[in-house]
C-alpha positions in Angstrom: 0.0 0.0 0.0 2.6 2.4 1.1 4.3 1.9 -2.6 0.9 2.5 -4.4 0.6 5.4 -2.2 4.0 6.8 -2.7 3.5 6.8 -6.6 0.4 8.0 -6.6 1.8 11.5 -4.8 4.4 11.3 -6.9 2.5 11.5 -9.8 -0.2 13.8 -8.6 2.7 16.4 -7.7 4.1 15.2 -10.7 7.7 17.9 -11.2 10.0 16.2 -8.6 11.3 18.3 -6.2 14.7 17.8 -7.5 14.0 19.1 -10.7 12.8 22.3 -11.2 10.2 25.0 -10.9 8.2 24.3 -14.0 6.3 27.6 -15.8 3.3 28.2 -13.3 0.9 28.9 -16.2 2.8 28.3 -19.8 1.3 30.1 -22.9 1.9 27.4 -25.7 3.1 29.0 -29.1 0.9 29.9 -31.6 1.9 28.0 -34.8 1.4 29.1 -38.1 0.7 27.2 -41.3 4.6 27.8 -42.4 6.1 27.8 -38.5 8.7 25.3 -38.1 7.8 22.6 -35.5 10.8 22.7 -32.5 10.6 19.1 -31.2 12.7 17.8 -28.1 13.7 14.5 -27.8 14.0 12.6 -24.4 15.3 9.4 -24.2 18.3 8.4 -26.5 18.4 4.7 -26.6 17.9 2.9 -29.7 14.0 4.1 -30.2 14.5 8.4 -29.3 17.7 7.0 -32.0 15.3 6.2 -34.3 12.7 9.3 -33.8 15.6 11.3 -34.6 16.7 9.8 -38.2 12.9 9.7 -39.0 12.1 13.6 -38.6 15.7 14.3 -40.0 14.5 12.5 -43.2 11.0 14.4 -43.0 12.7 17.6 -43.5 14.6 17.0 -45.5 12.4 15.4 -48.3 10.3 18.7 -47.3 7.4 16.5 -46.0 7.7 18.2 -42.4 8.6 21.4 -41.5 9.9 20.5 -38.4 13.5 20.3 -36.7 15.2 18.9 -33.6 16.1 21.5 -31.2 17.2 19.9 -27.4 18.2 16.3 -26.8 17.6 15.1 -22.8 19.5 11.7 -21.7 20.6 11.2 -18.5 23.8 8.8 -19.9 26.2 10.8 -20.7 27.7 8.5 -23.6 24.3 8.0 -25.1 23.5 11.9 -24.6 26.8 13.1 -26.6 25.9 10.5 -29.3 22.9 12.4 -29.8 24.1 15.6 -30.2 26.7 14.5 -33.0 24.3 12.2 -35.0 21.6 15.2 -35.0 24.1 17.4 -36.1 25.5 15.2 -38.8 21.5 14.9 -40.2 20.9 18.3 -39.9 23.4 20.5 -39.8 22.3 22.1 -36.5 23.9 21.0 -33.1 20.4 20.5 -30.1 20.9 21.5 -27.2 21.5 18.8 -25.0 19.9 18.2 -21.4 20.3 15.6 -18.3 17.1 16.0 -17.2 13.6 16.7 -18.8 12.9 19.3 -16.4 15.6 21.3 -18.1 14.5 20.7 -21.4 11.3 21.8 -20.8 12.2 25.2 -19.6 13.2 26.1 -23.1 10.8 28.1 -25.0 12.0 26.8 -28.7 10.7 23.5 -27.6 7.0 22.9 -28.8 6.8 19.1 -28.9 8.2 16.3 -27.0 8.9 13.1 -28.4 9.0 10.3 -24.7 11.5 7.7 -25.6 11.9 6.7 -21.9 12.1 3.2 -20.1 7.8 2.4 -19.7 8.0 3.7 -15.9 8.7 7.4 -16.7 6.0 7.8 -19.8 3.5 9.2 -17.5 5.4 11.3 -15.4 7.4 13.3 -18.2 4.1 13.2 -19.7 2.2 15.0 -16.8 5.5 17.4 -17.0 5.1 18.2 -20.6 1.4 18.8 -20.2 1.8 21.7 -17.3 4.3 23.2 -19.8 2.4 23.8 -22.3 3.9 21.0 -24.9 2.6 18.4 -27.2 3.5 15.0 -26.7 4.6 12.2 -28.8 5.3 9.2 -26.0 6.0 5.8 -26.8 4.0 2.6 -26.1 2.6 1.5 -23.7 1.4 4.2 -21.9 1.8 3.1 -18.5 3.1 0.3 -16.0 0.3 0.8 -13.4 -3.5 1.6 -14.0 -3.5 4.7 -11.9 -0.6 6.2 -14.3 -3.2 5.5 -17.2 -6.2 7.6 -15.5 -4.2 10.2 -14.1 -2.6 10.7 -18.0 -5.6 10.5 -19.9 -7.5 13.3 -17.2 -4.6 15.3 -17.5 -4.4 15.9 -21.3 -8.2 16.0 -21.0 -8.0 18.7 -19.0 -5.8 20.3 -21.2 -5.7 21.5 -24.9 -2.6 19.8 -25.8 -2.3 17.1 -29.1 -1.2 13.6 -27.5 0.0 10.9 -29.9 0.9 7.6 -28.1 3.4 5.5 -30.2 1.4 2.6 -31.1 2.5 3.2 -35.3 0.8 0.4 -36.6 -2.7 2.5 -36.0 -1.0 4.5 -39.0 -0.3 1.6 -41.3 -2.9 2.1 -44.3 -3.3 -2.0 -45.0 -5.0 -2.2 -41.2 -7.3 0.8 -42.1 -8.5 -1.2 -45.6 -9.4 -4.0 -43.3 -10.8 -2.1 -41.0 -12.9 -0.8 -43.6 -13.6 -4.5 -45.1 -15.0 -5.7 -41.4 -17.3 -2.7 -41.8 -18.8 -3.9 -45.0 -20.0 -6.7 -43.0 -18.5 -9.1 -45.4 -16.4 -11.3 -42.8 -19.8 -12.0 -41.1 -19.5 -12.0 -37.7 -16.3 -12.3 -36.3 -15.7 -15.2 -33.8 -11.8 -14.8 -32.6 -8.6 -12.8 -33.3 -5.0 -13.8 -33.4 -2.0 -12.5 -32.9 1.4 -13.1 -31.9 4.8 -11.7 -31.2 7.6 -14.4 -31.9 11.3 -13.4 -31.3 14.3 -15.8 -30.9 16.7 -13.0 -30.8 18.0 -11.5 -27.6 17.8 -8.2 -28.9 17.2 -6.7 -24.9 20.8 -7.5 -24.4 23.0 -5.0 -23.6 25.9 -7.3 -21.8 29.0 -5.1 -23.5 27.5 -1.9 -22.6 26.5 -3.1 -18.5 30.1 -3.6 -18.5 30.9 -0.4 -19.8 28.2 2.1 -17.9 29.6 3.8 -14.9 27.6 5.9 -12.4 29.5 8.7 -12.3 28.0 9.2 -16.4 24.4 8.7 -15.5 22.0 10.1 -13.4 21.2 7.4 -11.3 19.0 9.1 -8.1 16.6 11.1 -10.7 16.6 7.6 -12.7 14.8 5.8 -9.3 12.5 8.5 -9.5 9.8 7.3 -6.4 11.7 4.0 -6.4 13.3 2.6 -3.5 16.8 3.6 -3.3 19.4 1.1 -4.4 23.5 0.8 -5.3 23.9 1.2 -9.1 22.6 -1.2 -11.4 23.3 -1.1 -15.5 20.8 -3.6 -16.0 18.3 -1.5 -14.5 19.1 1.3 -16.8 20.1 -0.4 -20.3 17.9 -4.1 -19.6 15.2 -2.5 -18.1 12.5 -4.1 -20.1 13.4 -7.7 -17.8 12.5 -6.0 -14.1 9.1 -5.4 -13.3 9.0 -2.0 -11.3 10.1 -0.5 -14.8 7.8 -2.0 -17.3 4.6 -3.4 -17.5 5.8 -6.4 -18.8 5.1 -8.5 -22.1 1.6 -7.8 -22.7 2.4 -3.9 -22.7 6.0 -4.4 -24.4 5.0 -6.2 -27.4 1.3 -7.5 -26.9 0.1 -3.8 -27.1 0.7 -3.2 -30.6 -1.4 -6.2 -31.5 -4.2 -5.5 -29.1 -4.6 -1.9 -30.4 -4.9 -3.2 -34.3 -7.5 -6.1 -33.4 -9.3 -3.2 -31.5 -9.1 -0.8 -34.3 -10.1 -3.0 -37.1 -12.6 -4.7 -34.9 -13.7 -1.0 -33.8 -13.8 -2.4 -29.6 -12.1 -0.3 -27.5 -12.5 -2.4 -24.1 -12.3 -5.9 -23.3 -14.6 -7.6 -20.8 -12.4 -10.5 -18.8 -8.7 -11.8 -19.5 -6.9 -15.1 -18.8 -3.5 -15.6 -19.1 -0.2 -17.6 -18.6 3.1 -17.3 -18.7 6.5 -17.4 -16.8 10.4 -17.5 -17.8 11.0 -20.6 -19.7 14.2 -19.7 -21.8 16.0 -17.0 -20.4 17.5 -17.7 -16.4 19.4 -14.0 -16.4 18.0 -12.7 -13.5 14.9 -11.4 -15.5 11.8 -10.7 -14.1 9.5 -10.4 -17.0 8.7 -13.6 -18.5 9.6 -14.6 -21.9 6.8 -17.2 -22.7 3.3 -15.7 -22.6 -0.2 -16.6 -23.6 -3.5 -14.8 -23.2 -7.6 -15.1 -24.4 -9.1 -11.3 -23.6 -12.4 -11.5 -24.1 -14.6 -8.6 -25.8 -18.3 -7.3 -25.3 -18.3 -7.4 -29.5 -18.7 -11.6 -28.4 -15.0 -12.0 -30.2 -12.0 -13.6 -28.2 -9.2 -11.9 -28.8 -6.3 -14.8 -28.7 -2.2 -13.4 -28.7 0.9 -15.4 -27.6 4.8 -14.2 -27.0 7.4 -16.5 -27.2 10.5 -15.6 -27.1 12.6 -19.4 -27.4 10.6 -20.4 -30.8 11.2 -17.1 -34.1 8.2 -18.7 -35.9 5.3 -15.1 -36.5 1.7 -16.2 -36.6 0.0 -13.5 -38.9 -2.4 -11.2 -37.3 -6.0 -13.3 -38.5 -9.5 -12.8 -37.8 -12.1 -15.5 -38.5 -15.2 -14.9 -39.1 -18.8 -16.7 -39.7 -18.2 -16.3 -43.7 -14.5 -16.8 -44.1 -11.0 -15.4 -43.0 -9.0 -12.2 -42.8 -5.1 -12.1 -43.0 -4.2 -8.5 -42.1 -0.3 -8.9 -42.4 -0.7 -9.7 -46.0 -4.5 -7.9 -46.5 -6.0 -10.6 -48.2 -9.3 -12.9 -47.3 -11.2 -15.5 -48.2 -13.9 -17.4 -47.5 -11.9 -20.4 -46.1 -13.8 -22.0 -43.0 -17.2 -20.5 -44.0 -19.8 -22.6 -45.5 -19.7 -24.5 -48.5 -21.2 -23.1 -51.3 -21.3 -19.5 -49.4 -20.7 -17.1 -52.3 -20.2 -13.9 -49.9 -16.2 -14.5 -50.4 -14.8 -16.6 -53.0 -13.1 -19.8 -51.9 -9.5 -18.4 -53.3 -7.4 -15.5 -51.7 -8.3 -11.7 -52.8 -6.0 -9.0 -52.0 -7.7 -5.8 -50.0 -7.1 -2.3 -52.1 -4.9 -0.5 -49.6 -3.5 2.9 -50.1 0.0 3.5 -50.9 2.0 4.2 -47.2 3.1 7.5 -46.5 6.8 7.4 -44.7 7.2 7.9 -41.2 3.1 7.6 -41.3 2.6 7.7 -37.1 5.2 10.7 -36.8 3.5 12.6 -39.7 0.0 12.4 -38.3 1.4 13.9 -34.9 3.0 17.0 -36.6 -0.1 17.2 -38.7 -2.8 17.4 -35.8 0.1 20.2 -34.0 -0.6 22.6 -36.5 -4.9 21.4 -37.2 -5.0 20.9 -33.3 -7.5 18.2 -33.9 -7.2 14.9 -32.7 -4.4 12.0 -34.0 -4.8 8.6 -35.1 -3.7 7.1 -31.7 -4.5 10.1 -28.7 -5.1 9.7 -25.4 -8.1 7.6 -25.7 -6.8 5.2 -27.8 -3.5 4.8 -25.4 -5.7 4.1 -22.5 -7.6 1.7 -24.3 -4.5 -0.6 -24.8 -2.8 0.4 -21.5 -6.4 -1.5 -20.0 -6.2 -4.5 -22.4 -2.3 -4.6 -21.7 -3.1 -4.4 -17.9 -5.6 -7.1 -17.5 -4.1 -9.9 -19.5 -0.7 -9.0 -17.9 -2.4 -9.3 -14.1 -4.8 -11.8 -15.2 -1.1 -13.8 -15.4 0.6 -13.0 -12.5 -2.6 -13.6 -10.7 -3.2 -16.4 -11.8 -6.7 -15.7 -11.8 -9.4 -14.4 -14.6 -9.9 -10.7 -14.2 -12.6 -8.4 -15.2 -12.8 -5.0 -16.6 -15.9 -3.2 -15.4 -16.3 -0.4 -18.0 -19.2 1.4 -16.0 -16.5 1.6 -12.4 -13.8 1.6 -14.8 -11.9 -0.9 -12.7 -10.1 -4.3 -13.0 -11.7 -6.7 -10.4 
């Protein structure tokens, strides 16, 4: 209880004391049709890497106007990194902050891009929104379901655009099949898979544990609310294995599959969750298993069935079946394979969906877009809490052992 409780102030006070005193009442900019976007970056691992090379390219195929200005990383290696490969792309050196608090001061900043380990999304989040910025943060959400209420009444409460990361949302092949379950064609659809197979240990980070010292990272603002303990790489570079900094599988990976069978299946809450799982491969200390199975079930009567294994590479494609036949969305093509015979709503052979050609960067674009329409993205705050719940109950619905509930009208898990 005293944990719960402790986070909970924590993010209700949100700033921490150590940081700063964050802009009482911040006056956002008012942006022009033609005003370049100023976007800060916190975070540079491999993804806030990767948000980087993605804008670079936007402006410079003139598809964005919009530039890097401030870099925030509390390791020093990974924060001087930054600074070089955003001045290669561009030409201009960011300026380059330890902590977001910092960054956030600046008043060329009107984005931020959250490319944090899962257990500071919310609070840099909270921090960005009492500054007056708009927010790109990455998937999921949250690790607890009190971060997820407190973030989505924040923004509400606010008139700031909020894009959480889930970039599949953006992919146009998912919104032709959306559009095909509409035309009722499918009939009615029964169950969902979806997986998210991996045989790689691409969480390693055994040659840079080695190399991280404390006196080059931030390691007290790091903790946050935490419980104070000596130095620990893994905690910072392998932070997706230990619990108190990620949700876990279901949010890690699971989340991008849940939001696209919500999405195309237009059902933004589940109903109940079963689930199992445990560490079956990997014995490295770890935390978060590495073997995972769950059935979420849906008011829309549809089970929504999704495994993780990470000792077996094999990749399920993300189906639906339904009363009249199949849908591959991976490949966006259907049939009418395990319908009737003789059913001539789908033909017996594979048809491909017409999807749209892909715009690059697709997820990113939509964000800078809705900054200067101010209306609201593809994947907002309503959408991120949706997955953060279905992410929530099939990960507890595990470690509980136990079928959970999500009662829509108390907006609990029970």
């Amino acid at each position: 209880m005293n944990e719960a409780m402790n986070r909970r102030n924590f993010l209700k006070t949100s700033t921490l004391a150590a940081g700063s005193a964050l802009l009482a009442t911040p006056v956002a900019r008012a942006m022009g049709a033609n005003d370049r976007i100023r976007v800060g970056i916190v975070g540079m691992g491999v993804r806030g890497t990767q948000h980087l090379k993605a804008l670079a390219q936007l402006a410079e195929r003139q598809l964005a106007n919009v530039e890097v200005t401030a870099v925030c990383e509390l390791w020093t290696p990974w924060r001087e990194k930054a600074v070089a490969e955003a001045q290669k792309l561009t030409g201009r050196k960011p300026e380059a902050f330890v902590r977001h608090t910092e960054l956030l001061e600046r008043g060329d900043v009107d984005a931020v891009i959250i490319t944090t380990p899962d257990f500071w999304h919310v609070p840099i989040l909270l921090d960005c929104i009492k500054a007056g910025k708009d927010v790109y943060v990455e998937k999921p959400l949250c690790v607890h379901f009190e971060e997820a209420k407190l973030a989505r009444a924040a923004v509400k409460a606010s008139d700031r655009i909020v894009q959480v990361g889930t970039q599949r949302r953006s992919e146009t092949k998912f919104h032709a099949a959306r559009e095909f379950v509409k035309s009722g064609r499918l009939g009615k659809i029964i169950t969902a898979d979806g997986a998210y197979n991996d045989r790689s240990p691409r969480w390693r980070r055994e040659a840079e544990c080695k190399a991280m010292k404390e006196s080059d990272f931030d390691w007290k603002f790091y903790l946050r609310d935490l419980p104070y303990r000596p130095f620990n790489p893994r905690h910072v570079l392998e932070w997706k294995l230990f619990r108190e900094f990620t949700m876990g599988v279901s949010g890690l990976l699971g989340c991008h599959m849940y939001d696209i069978m919500q999405f195309v299946l237009d059902a933004p809450f589940p109903s109940s969750a079963v689930s199992l799982g445990g560490v079956y491969v990997y014995k490295d200390g770890r935390e978060v298993e590495d073997t995972f199975e769950t059935l979420i079930e849906f008011p829309e009567e549809f089970i929504l069935h999704y495994t993780t294994r990470l000792g077996n590479a094999v990749q399920p494609n993300l189906t639906l079946y339904g009363t009249n036949g199949m849908l591959d969305l991976d490949r966006a093509v259907y049939s009418g394979k395990g319908g009737l015979p003789g059913d001539a709503l789908l033909p017996a052979e594979e048809q491909k969906l017409k999807v749209e050609k892909a715009r690059p960067h697709a997820h990113m674009l939509d964000f800078l877009e809705c900054m200067r329409s101010r209306k609201e993205p593809i994947a907002g705050i309503d959408v991120g809490y949706q997955h953060a719940v279905t992410s929530l109950l099939a990960q507890e619905a595990m470690r509980s052992g136990r079928k959970l509930r999500y009662d829509r009208q108390k907006d609990e898990i029970v």
